[in-house]
Residue, then its C-alpha position, 0 to 999 in steps of 0.5 A: x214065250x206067254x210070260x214075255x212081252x208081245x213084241x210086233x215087228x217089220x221083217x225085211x228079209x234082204x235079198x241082197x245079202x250074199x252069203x258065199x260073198x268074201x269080206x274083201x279088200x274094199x270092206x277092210x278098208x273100211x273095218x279091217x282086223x289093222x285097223x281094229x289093232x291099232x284102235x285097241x292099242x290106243x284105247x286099252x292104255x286110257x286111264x279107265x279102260x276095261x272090258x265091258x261085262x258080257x252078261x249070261x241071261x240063262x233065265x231069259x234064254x229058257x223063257x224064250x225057248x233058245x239056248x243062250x242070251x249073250x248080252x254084252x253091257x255097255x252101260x260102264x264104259x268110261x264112265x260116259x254110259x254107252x258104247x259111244x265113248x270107244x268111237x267118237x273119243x278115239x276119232x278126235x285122237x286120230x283127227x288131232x294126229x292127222x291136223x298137228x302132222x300137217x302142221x308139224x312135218x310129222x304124225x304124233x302118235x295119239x299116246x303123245x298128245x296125252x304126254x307132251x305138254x307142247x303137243x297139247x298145247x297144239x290142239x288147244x287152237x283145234x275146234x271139234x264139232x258134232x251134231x249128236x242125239x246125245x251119246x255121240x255128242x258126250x264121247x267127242x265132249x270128252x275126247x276133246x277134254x281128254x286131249x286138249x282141244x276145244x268142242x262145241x256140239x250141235x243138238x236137235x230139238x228133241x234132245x232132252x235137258x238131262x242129255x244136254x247137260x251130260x255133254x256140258x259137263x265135259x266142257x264143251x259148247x252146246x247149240x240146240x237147233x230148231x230140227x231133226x237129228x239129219x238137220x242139226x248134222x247139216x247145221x254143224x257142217x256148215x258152220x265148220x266150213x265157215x269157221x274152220x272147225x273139224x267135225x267128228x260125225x258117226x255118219x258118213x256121207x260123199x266127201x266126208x269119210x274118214x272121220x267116220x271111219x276112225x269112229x267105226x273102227x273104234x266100236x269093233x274093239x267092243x266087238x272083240x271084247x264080247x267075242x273073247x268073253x263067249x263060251x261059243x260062237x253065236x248062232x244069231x246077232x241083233x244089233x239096234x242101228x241109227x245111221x248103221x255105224x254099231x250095226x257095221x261094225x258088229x256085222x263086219x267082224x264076224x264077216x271078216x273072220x269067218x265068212x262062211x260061219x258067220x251069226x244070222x245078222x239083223x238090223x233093229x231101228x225103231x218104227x219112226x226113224x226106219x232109214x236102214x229097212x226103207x233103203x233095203x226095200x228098195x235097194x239103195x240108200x233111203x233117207x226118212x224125212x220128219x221130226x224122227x220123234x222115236x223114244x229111242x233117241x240115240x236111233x232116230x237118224x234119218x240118212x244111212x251113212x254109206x260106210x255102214x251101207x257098204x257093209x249092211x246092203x249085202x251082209x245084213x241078212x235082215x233089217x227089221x223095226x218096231x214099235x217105242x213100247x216094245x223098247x220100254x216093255x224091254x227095258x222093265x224085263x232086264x230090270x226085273x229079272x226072273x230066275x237069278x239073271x243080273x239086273x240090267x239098267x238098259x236105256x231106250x236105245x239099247x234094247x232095239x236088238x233084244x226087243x226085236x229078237x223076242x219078237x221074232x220068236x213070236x211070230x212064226x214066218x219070222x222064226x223059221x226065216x231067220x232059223x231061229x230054234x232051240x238051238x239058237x245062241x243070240x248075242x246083243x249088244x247093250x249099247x246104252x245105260x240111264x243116259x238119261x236118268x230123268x226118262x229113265x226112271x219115268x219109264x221103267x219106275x225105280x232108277x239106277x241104284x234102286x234097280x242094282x239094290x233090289x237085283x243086284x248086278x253080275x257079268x259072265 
């Protein structure tokens, strides 16, 4: 571990999680195996789908001193660069459904919205609207290109001219907003309500589930996707959370399928926008107030959205923070890799969960409190490329393209 960044992290080991505890019909009811089916059904027939590479660091793995490194790499997904576009896509499609059945006497299925030409033309009247760090913003922007509807998405202050630009590109209506990401939600709620427009969230909150819902369920079919691709089922899962929507979904398919077998699982969020370690130190949802200004942007939320805290308060078996440097320090190490590992381009909020796992190999209480050893096999999930590629190359030197050039890329 001397060759590796030191990484100083906030260890919260939960005492709420609740090992011999089933996953339950309340909890399939917000992630379950149905809806993940019908999610995959949908998503596997859009032009461009494919399986996201999972990537074998076995170079890595030796310098951490543990078995296996899984990292399952988001950055090609669509073309939209992250994760994102599995969820935010997949609701305007269910949201859309569910509008033009009320209309229409019944529920198009989603594959008819991109072959009717009358259905289509439906949603043109249909407004979708967000508030987004960037990410999120860019999948609902191209959902609602892909199925006709209309989008405007609200921005915070913080996010940058490059990430604004990208959601402009898919033709929808950008409004930047003077505060944080938890304000500029507030903002595109209300503004929905007064001109009857539909939002799309990843966040959930009392009166507003099911959108969120639909989002969640779409990122499990990432999940899947990592799980057919492993050579064996992981000892340990670090997973980066905002509102704890990615964080959810990863913890609740592993729960799901094997209660009793499931992966060590721990919740990464960056130091400034902490809302998952805060709401688990004191056992109830805690939002963080301020200007949540973390470089790793597509984490700095501020409120936890309750679907995910249904799921992480008693299935997360840790939550933890750190610091922006240790993202930027791990970032330049899947650039540069060591020992013919492929080169990863990782943006900012990508690397929480792998910052965070270095760091506890580091530090002795937080090694042995989460069983970490020789044995281990960690899975993480990339959830992000260069979304922003200006920041990018700022912070890790070459860019895109120059990293593949000098590394070369590769899946297991």
């Amino acid at each position: 571990m001397t060759d590796l960044p030191a990484v100083p992290i906030d260890l919260f080991v939960n005492p709420a999680f609740a090992p011999a505890a089933p996953y339950g019909a309340h909890r399939a009811a917000i992630l379950g195996a149905t809806a993940l089916e019908r999610a995959g059904a949908e998503i596997t027939r859009w032009t461009g789908y494919a399986p996201t590479p999972l990537r074998a660091l076995d170079a890595l793995a030796a310098r951490m001193g543990v078995a296996s490194v899984h990292y399952k790499d988001e950055g090609g997904r669509f073309g939209l660069g992250s994760f994102k576009a599995l969820g935010g896509a997949y609701a305007v499609g269910r949201l859309l459904c569910r509008e033009l059945g009320r209309r229409l006497g019944r529920e198009p299925a989603m594959g008819e919205l991109l072959r009717d030409p009358a259905l289509r033309a439906a949603c043109s009247d249909v407004t979708v609207t967000c508030a987004t760090d960037g990410n999120h913003g860019r999948s609902v922007a191209w959902g609602a290109r892909m199925f006709g509807c209309r989008c405007v998405i609200y921005i915070h202050a913080g996010v940058s001219a490059g990430r604004k630009e990208a959601i402009e590109r898919y033709g929808a209506t950008v409004v930047r907003t003077s505060g944080n990401y938890d304000q500029a939600v507030q903002e595109a709620d209300r503004d929905a309500r007064a001109l009857g427009r539909h939002v799309i969230s990843d966040t959930s909150y009392p009166g507003y589930m099911d959108v969120p819902r639909d989002v969640m369920q779409g990122y499990q079919l990432m999940v899947q996707e990592a799980v057919a691709a492993l050579p064996e089922w992981p000892t340990h899962v670090f997973v980066q959370a905002g509102v704890g929507g990615l964080a959810a979904a990863v913890c609740a398919y592993f729960w799901e399928r094997d209660a009793a077998h499931r992966p060590v699982f721990v919740v990464v969020e960056p130091a400034r926008a902490d809302c998952l370690l805060r709401s688990a130190r004191a056992g109830h949802p805690v939002a963080v107030t301020g200007q949540l200004d973390t470089l790793m942007a597509g984490l700095a939320c501020g409120e936890v959205s309750l679907l995910a805290w249904d799921i992480l308060a008693e299935g997360a078996n840790a939550f933890c923070s750190l610091q922006d440097e240790a993202a930027v320090a791990v970032m330049r190490l899947l650039a540069r890799p060591e020992g013919g590992d492929a080169a990863i381009v990782a943006g900012e909020s990508a690397v929480a969960g792998l910052a965070a796992a270095i760091g506890a190999l580091q530090d002795r209480r937080a090694r042995a409190a989460l069983g970490l050893g020789a044995d281990s096999r960690l899975l993480f999930f990339g959830s992000e490329a260069d979304t922003d590629p200006e920041l990018y190359r700022e912070l890790v030197g070459p860019d895109a393209a120059e990293v593949a050039a000098a590394h070369g890329t590769g899946a297991a």
